[in-house]
N, C-alpha and C positions, 0 to 999 in steps of 0.2 A: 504494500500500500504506500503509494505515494504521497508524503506531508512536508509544506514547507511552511516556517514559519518565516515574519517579517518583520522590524519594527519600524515605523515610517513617520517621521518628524514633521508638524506641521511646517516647521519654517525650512525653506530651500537652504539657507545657507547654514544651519543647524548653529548660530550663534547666539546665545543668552545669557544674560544679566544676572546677578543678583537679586534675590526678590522677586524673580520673574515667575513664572507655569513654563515646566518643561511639558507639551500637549502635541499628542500625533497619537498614531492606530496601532495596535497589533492586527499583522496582516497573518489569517492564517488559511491557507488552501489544502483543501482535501478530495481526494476523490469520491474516500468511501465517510460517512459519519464517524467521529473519532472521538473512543473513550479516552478521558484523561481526568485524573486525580488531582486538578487543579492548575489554574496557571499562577504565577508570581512573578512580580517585576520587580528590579532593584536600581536603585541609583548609589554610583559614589563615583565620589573626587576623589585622589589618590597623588601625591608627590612620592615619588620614585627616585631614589637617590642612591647612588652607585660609587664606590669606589675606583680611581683610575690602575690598572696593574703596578705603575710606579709607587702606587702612598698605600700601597697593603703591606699590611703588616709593620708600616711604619707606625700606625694611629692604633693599636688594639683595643682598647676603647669606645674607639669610634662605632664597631659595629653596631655598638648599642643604639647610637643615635643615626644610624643608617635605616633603621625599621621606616618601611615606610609612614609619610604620612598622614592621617584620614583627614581631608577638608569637611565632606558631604557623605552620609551614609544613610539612605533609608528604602525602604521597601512594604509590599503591599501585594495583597492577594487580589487578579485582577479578574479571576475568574474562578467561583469553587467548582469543587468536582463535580463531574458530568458529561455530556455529550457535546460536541462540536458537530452541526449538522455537516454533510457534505457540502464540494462548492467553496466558494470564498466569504472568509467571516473577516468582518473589520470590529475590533475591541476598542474602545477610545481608552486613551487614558489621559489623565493629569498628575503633574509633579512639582510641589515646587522646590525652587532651589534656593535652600536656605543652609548658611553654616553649620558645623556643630558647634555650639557652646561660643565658646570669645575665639573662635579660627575665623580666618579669612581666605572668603575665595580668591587665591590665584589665578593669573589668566592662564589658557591651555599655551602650552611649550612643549615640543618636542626638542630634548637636548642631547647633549652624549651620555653625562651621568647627573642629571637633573632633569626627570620626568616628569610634567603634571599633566596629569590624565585626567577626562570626567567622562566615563560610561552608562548607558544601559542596556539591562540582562534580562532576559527574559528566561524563564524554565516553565516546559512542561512536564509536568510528572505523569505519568505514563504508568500503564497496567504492568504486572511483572513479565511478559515477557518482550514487551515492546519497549525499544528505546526512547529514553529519554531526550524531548528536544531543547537545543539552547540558544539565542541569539543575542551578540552583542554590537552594540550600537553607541560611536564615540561622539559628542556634541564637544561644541567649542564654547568655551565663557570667558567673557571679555570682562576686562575691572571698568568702573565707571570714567567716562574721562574726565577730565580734571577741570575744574574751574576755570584755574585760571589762565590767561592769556600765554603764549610761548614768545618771549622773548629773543630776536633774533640776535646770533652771538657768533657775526663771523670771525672764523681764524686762519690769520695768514701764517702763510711757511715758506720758510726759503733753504733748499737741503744745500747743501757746499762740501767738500773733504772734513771740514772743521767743525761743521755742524753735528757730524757723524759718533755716534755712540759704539763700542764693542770695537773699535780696531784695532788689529797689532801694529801694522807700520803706516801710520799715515801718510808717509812721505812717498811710498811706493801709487798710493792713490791716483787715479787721472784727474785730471781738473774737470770739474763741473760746476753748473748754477742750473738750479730748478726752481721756480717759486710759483706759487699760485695761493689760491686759498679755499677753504670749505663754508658752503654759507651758512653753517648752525653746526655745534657738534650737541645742544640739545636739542631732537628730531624729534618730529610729531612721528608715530608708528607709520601711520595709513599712508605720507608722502615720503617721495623719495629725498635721500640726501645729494644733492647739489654741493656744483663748486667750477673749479675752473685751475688748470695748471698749462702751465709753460717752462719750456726747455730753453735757458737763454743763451747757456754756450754747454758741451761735451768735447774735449777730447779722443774717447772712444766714442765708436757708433754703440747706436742702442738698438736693439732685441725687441723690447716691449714694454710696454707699462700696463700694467694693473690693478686695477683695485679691489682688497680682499676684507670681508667681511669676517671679524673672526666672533668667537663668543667667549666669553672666561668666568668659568663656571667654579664656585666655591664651595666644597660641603664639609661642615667641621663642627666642631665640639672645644669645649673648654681648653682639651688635649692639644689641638690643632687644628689646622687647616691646609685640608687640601686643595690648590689652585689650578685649573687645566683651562688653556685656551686651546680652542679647536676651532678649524675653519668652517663656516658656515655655507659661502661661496665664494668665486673670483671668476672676475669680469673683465676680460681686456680691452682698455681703452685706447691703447693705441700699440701699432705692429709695424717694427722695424725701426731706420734711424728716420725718425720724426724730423720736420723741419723747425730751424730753430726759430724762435719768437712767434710761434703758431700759436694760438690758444687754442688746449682740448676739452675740451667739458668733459665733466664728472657726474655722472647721475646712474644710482644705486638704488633700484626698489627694496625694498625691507621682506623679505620672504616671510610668510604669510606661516603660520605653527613655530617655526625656525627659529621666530623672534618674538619676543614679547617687551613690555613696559620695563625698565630697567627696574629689580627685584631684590632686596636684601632684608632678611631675613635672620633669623638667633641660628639657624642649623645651614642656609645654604643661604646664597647670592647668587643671581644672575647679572653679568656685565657684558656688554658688546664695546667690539673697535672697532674702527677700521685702519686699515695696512696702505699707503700705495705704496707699489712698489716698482720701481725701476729695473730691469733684467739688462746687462748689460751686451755686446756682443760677442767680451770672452765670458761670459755667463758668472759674473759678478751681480748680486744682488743689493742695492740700495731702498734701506725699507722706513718709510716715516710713519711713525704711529699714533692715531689720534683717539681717546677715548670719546668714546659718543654714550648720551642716556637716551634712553629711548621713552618716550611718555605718548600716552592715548590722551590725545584733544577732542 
């Protein structure tokens, strides 16, 4: 006998607030009428936090506050036991989405080792020899935006040999001047980050320029803290030896799960940068790094 079941969100883009009704159908089709011992739905938000292979075993402690974290947990019987006639049944249901206790809803992030998640489950229970069925279904929750106005805070940058951080022999360096600027490094989420650079003299040809979005993700305890930046994307803005005094624009869309509101927290932190970076033509790499917060307007 063929059974599927479905859970089907009223809103298309499955994004919701705090304080809101999470509301759509359980979709269930059957060919034949179908005994079942009840249906139950469940809702929860979940922070997921992972240790990087380098900081194991350096933090023992830590596992304790790696447990994950409960935002959102509740559940509800949406159907008792009985028949499902054949054909297609639609269940409404209603949810709403409220914290536990003094927590707070985070927005959804997908990260490397800082996950937050907000699901829902559906179970059928099933006669003993039929299987049991299950469906889960991920929704996204956005934090409210914020009051107040974004204040535009552009930052100029001029990269040079001397400007340069981490090197052993400076003197071997080629001569360069890059300058340009970013126009906010506090970014509203929803627009892209802007900006603008120029290459005003190189002695080497250049390769490429880039711009890399990374994320630097904290999760720690009294004991410590572990810090991992990981790249999020990179986007080439320009290929090969560029002309000098050209202006290239800079524009970065914010990846949509990827990234979130900039986040911190007593157990974890979420931070983003961004990288450009210069690849040279004997593939020397020049990399300027600018912290960005990220906020929902």
């Amino acid at each position: 006998m063929s059974v599927s079941m479905d859970i089907r969100l009223k809103r298309a883009n499955k994004v919701y607030h705090e304080g809101e009704r999470v509301t759509g159908v359980l979709l269930v089709c059957s060919k034949d009428a179908l005994q079942h011992q009840g249906v139950s739905l469940s809702l929860e938000g979940l922070v997921n936090l992972q240790l990087s292979s380098k900081s194991v075993g350096v933090f023992e402690a830590f596992y304790n506050s790696v447990k994950p974290i409960q935002l959102v947990s509740s559940s509800m019987e949406v159907v008792k036991p009985g028949k499902i006639p054949a054909g297609r049944t639609e269940i409404p249901f209603e949810f709403p989405l409220q914290a536990k206790g003094n927590k707070v809803l985070y927005e959804t992030y997908h990260g490397v080792f800082v996950n937050i998640q907000y699901t829902l489950r559906c179970d059928m229970r099933r006669p003993l020899l039929a299987k049991d069925l299950s469906k889960t279904c991920e929704f996204m929750v956005h934090c409210q935006p914020q009051k107040s106005k974004l204040q535009p805070n552009p930052v100029e940058f001029s990269i040079t040999p001397e400007t340069l951080q981490n090197v052993r022999e400076r003197s071997s360096l080629p001569r360069f001047l890059i300058r340009g600027h970013l126009d906010a490094t506090s970014c509203a989420i929803t627009r892209p980050l802007t900006g603008e650079l120029l290459l005003e003299s190189s002695e080497v040809a250049i390769k490429s320029i880039e711009l890399q979005l990374v994320r630097v993700e904290t999760c720690g305890c009294a004991e410590g803290y572990a810090r991992d930046a990981t790249e999020i994307q990179n986007i080439q803005i320009a290929e090969g030896d560029v002309c000098r005094g050209l202006s290239i624009p800079i524009y970065m869309v914010f990846p949509r799960l990827f990234t979130c509101p900039t986040l911190e927290t007593t157990n974890f932190k979420v931070e983003f940068e961004v990288n450009i970076v210069i690849v040279l033509q004997d593939d020397h790499l020049i990399t300027e790094n600018f912290p960005l917060k990220l906020v929902r307007v």
